[in-house]
C-alpha positions as CSV (number, residue, x, y, z in Angstrom):
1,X,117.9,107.5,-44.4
2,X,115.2,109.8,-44.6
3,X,113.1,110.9,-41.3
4,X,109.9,109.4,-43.5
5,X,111.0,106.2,-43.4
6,X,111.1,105.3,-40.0
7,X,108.6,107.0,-39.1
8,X,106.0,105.1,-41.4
9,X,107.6,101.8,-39.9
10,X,106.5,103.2,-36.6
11,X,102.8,104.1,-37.3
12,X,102.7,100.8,-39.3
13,X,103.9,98.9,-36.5
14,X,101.7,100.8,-34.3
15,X,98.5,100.3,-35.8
16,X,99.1,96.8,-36.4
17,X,99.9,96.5,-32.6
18,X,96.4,98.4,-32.2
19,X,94.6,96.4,-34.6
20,X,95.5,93.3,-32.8
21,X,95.5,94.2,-29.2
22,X,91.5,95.3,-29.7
23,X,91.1,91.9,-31.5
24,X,92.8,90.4,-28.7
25,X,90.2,92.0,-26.2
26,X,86.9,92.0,-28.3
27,X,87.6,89.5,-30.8
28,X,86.0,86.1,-31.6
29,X,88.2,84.5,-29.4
30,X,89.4,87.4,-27.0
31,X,88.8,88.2,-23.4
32,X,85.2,89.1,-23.9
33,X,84.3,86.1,-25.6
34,X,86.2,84.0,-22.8
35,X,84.4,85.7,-19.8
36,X,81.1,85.0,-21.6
37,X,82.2,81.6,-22.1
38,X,82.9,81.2,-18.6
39,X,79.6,82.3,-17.3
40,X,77.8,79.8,-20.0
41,X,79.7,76.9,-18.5
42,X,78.8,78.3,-15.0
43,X,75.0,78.6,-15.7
44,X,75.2,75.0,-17.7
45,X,77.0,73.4,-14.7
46,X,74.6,74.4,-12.3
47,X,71.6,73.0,-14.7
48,X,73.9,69.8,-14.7
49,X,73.8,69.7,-11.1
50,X,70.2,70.7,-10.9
51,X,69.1,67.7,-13.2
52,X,71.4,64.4,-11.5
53,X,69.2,66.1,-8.5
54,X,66.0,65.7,-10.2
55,X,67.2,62.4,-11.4
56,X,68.6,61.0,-8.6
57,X,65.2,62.0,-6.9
58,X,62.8,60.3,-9.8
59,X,65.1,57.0,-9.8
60,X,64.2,57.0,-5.9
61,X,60.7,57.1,-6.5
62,X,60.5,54.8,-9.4
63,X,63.0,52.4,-7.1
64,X,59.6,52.5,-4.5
65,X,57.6,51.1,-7.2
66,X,59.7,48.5,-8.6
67,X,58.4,44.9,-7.5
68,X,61.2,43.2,-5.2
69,X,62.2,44.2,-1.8
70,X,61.7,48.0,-2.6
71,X,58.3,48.0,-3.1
72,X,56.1,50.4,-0.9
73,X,52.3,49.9,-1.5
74,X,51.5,52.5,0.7
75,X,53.2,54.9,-1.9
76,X,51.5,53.4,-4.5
77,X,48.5,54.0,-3.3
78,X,49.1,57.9,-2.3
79,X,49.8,58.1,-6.0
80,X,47.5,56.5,-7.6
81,X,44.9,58.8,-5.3
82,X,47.1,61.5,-6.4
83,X,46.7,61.0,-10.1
84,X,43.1,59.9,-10.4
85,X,42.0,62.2,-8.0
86,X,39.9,59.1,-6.1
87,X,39.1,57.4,-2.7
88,X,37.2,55.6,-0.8
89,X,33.4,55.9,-0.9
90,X,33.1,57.6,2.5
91,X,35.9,60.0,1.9
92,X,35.6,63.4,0.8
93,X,38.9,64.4,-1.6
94,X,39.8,67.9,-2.3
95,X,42.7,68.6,-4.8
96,X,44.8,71.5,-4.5
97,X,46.8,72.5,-7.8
């Protein structure tokens, strides 16, 4: 054998051991890709999280308006005075944004 041979072999295996350790790193599915993947599902968890909050705390309010043993009229009344701005004819009302 000549001392051409192998050494083509070896630059040929080389590169190609290049060429796919860089896509392994910065490829469409490499180690980039996964660590920004994994701060997507981070940031989309914690919205998750954020909105069962929100609607845990919007099906307790609605639950204070339903008719039945939840009811609170007294809450119904702060919003209703909330939303149409009103009161009673010797009040004074202010709203504050």
């Amino acid at each position: 054998m000549s001392r051409k041979g192998p050494s083509i072999v070896s630059v040929g295996l080389g590169a190609a051991i290049l060429y796919l350790g860089a896509h392994a790193v910065t490829g469409r599915q490499g180690l980039v890709a996964f660590v920004d993947l994994q701060a997507q599902q981070e940031a989309l968890q914690e919205r998750a999280d954020a909105l069962v909050a929100e609607e845990v705390r919007l099906e307790a309010r609605a639950a204070r308006l339903r008719p039945g043993a939840g009811f609170d009229n007294d809450y119904l009344e702060e919003r209703a005075r909330i939303m149409l701005a009103a009161g009673e004819s010797d009040e004074i009302v202010f709203r504050l944004d």
